[in-house]
C-alpha positions in Angstrom: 21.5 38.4 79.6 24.0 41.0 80.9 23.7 42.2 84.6 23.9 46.3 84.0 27.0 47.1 85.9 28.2 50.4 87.1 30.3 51.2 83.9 27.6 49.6 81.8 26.8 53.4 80.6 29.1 56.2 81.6 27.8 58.8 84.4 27.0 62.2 83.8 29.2 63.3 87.3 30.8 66.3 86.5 28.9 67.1 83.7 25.8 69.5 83.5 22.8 66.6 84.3 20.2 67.1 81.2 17.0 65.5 81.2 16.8 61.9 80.4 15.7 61.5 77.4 12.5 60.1 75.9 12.8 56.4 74.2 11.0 54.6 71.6 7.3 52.8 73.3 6.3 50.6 71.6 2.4 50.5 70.3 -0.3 48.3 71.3 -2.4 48.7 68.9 -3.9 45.5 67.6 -5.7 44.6 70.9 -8.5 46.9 70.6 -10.7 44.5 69.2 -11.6 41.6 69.2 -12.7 39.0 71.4 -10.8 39.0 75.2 -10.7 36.6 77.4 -9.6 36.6 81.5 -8.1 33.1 82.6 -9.0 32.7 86.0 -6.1 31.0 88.2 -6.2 27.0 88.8 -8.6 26.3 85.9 -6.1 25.1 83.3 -4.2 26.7 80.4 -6.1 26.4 77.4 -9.2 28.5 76.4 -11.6 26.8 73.6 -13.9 29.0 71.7 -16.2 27.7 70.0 -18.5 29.2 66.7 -22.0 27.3 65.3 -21.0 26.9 61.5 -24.8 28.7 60.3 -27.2 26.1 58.3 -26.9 26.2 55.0 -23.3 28.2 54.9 -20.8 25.4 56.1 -18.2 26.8 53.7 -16.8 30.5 54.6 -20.3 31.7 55.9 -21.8 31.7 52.4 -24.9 30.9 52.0 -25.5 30.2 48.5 -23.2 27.7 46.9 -21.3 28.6 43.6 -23.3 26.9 41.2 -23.9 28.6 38.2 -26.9 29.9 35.8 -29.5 29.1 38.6 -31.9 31.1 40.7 -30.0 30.4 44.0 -32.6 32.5 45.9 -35.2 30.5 44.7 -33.4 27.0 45.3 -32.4 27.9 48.8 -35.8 28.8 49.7 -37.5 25.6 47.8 -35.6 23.3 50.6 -38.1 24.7 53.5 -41.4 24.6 51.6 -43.4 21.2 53.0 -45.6 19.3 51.4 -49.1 18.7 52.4 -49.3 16.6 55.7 -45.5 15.8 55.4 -43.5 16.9 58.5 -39.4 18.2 56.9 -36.4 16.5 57.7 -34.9 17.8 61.0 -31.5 20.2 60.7 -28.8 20.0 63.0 -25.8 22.6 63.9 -22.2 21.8 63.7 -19.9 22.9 66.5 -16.3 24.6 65.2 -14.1 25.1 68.2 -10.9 26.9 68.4 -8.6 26.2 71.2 -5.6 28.4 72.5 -3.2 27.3 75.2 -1.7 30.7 77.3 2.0 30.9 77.1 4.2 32.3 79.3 6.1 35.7 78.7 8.7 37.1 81.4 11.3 40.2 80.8 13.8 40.1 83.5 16.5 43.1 83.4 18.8 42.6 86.4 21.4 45.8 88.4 23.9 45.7 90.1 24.1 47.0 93.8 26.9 49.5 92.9 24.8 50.4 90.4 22.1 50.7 92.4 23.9 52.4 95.3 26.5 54.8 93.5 25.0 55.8 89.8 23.1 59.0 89.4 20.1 58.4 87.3 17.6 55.9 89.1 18.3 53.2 86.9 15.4 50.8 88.3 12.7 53.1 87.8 13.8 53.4 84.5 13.5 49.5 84.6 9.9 49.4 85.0 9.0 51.6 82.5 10.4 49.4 79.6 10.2 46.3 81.4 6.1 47.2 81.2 6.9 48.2 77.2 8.9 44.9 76.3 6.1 43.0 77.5 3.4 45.0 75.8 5.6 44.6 72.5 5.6 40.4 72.8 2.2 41.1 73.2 1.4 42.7 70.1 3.8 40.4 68.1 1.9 37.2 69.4 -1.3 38.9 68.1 0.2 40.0 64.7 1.8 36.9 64.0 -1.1 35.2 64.6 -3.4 37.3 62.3 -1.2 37.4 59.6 -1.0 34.0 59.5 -4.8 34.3 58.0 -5.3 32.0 54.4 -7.1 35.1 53.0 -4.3 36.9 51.3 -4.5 39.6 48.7 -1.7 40.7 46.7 -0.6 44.7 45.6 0.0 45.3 41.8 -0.5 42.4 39.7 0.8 40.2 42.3 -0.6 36.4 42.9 2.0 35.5 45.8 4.1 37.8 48.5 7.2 37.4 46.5 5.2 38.7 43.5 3.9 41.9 44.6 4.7 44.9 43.1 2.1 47.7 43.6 1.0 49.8 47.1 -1.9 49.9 48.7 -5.0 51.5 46.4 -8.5 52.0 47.0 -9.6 49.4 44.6 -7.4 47.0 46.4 -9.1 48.0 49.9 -12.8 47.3 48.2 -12.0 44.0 46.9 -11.1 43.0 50.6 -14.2 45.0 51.8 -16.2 43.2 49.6 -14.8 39.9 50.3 -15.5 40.5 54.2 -19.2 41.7 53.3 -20.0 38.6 51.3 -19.1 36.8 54.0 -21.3 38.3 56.8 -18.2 40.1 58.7 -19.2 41.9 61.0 -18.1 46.0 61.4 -16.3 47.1 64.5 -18.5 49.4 66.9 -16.9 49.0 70.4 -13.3 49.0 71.1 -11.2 47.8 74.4 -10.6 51.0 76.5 -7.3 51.8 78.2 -6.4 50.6 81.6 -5.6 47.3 83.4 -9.0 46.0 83.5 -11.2 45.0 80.2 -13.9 47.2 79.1 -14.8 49.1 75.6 -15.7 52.3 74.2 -18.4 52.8 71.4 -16.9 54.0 68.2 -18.9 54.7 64.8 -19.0 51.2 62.5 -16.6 50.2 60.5 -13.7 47.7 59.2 -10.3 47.9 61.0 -7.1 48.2 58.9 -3.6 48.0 60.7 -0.8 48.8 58.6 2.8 50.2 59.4 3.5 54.2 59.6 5.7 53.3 56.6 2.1 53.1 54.7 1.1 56.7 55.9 1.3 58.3 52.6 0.0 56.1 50.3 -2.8 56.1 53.0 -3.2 59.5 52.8 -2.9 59.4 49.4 -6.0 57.4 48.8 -9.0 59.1 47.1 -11.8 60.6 49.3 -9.9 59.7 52.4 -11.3 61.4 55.5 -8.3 62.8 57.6 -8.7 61.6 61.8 -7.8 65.4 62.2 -11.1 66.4 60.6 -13.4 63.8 62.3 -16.6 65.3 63.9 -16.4 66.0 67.8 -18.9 63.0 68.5 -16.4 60.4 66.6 -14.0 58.6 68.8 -10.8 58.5 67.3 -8.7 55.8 67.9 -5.1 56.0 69.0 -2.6 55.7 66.0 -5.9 56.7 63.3 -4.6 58.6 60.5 -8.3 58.6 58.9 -10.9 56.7 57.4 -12.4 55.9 53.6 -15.6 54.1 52.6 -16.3 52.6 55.6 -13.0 51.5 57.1 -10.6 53.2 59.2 -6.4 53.3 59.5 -4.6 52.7 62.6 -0.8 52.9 62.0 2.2 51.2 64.0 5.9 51.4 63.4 5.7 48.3 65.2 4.4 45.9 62.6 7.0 45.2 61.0 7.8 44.4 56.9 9.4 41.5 55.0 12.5 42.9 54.2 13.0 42.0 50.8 10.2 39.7 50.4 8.3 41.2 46.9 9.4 41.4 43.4 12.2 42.9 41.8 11.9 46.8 42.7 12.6 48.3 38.7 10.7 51.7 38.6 8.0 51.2 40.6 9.4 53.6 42.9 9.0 51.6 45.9 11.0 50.8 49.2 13.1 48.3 49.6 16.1 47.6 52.0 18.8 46.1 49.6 17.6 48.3 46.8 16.7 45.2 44.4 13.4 43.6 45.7 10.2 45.4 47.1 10.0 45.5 51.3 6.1 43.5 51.5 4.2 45.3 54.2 1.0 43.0 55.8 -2.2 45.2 56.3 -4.7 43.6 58.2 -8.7 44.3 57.6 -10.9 43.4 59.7 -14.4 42.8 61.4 -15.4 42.6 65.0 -14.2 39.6 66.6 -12.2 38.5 63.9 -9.1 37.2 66.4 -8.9 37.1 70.5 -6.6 37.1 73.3 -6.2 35.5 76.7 -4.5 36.5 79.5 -4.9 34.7 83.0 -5.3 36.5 86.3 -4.2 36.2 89.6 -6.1 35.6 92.4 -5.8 39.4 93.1 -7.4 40.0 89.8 -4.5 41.2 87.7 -3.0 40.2 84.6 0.5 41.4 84.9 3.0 40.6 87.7 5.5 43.0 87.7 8.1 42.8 90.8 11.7 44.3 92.2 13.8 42.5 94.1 16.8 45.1 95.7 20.2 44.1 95.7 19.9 44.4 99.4 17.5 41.2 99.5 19.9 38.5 100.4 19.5 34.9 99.6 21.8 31.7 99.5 22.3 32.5 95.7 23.0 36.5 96.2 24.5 36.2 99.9 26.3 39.2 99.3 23.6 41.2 98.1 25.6 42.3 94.8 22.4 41.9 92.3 18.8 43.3 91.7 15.9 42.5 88.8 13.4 44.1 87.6 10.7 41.5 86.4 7.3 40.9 84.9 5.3 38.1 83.8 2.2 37.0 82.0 0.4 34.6 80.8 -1.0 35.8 77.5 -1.9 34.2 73.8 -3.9 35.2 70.8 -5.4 33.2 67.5 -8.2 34.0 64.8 -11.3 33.5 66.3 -13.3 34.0 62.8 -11.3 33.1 59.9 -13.4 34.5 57.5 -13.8 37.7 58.6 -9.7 38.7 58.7 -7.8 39.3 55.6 -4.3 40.1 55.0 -3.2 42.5 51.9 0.6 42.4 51.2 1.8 45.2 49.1 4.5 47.6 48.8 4.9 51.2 49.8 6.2 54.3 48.4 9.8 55.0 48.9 
């Protein structure tokens, strides 16, 4: 990693000083729901949640099996009718746990004293501003890679696998997953984590989450009998990045989850995006229930999550006797995985060009 030296980025001496200018932050947006968990210090590094599979639905929280051409109401309620002076079988529950070990994330961007000393602009304060945005962006990448990692995938178009997919996001497409999430109990978001260092959540009207890119805004907007987060009723909470809501679930975009360049079938006319012009860019939206995934962070004995810390070119040590170099730094301990298979699913389509 390069030390940022005086002539690292030309001065503005001489020159009429303008305002510096805004830069790309990066959105959090993922970590509103879902399950969050504080790692107190000195108690290990791995979290284990655990789930009770329900009787009777061991196999994706259905609880009438497949079989076909038979009253399954009837046969699942024949299994708990007794007999006359003949005591049922006990049940028993089955434990499914889910462990997740924290991993470390640090940024570290480092000055030089001259830099420090003789530049104009107050370099590290402009340090701590991204080094707090870097970290929030490994962040949300840690959560989106491990959500989109779910095994329930649907496909855009008449797609059967990610390098098949050829169509955008439609309505239809969005009730088949909402119907797939119903059918298996998934439960609708109605609190979300508020803003701020410490945990805590806001109530918000019930409903599916979907996630998708800003590159999805119009075919979002585009969908039939969509509600516009501009026209929402004074009472609704909107949620930062919402574009709007239809049927039941609601849109929060991100230019920070990123596509598979590349990844669909061959582009032709559909009229949809692609980077090298020949195969579709596959965007993965993510729909889901409450506490579908969780994160955990571990905090310090002063309670906070973060450690964020300068050290001035003018602290000397044995490695720095001179006092020629200064960081900016933060660290975390952080992770994320599916807490609920079942009720996360992952559509991969295209988008409009």
């Amino acid at each position: 990693m390069a030390l940022q030296n005086y002539n690292s980025q030309p001065g503005r001496i001489n020159k009429l000083l303008g305002q510096i200018l805004a830069h790309a932050e990066p959105m959090e947006v993922t970590g509103n729901i879902g399950v969050q968990k504080d790692v107190p210090p000195n108690k290990g590094d791995t979290v284990i949640f655990r789930r009770w599979i329900p009787v009777g639905a061991p196999n994706q929280n259905v609880f009438f099996p497949t079989t076909t051409a038979v009253d399954r109401g009837n046969a699942f309620a024949q299994q708990y009718i007794a007999s006359e002076g003949v005591t049922p079988g006990p049940l028993s529950v089955t434990a499914q746990d889910y462990p997740v070990t924290l991993q470390q994330l640090v940024i570290v961007f480092g000055f030089s004293d001259k830099m420090a000393d003789q530049y104009e602009d107050d370099i590290p304060t402009e340090y701590k501003l991204q080094v707090g945005q870097q970290l929030g962006l490994a962040r949300e990448m840690i959560r989106f890679g491990a959500i989109k990692a779910s095994t329930n995938q649907f496909y855009g178009g008449t797609g059967t696998t990610r390098a098949t997919v050829n169509g955008k996001l439609t309505l239809p497409l969005i009730r088949k997953v909402v119907k797939y999430l119903l059918a298996r109990h998934a439960k609708q978001v109605t609190k979300i984590l508020k803003s701020g260092v410490e945990y805590g959540t806001v109530a918000v009207q019930q409903s599916f989450m979907c996630y998708a890119h800003t590159d999805l805004n119009q075919d979002i907007y585009d969908l039939p009998k969509l509600k516009d987060a501009t026209d929402y009723a004074q009472a609704v909470s909107r949620i930062p990045g919402e574009v709007g809501a239809v049927e039941g679930v609601r849109f929060v975009t991100s230019p920070d989850l990123p596509s598979i360049l590349d990844g669909g079938a061959a582009v032709g006319s559909t009229g949809l995006a692609s980077n090298l012009g020949t195969s579709l860019d596959v965007y993965q939206v993510v729909i889901a229930g409450s506490d579908a995934w969780g994160q955990i962070q571990m905090k310090n004995k002063g309670g906070v999550q973060a450690e964020a810390s300068v050290i001035l070119p003018s602290e000397k040590d044995k490695n720095d006797p001179a006092g020629q170099r200064g960081y900016v730094t933060a660290k975390n301990w952080f992770n994320a995985l599916v807490t609920n298979p079942d009720w996360v699913a992952v559509v991969n389509v295209g988008t409009t060009a």
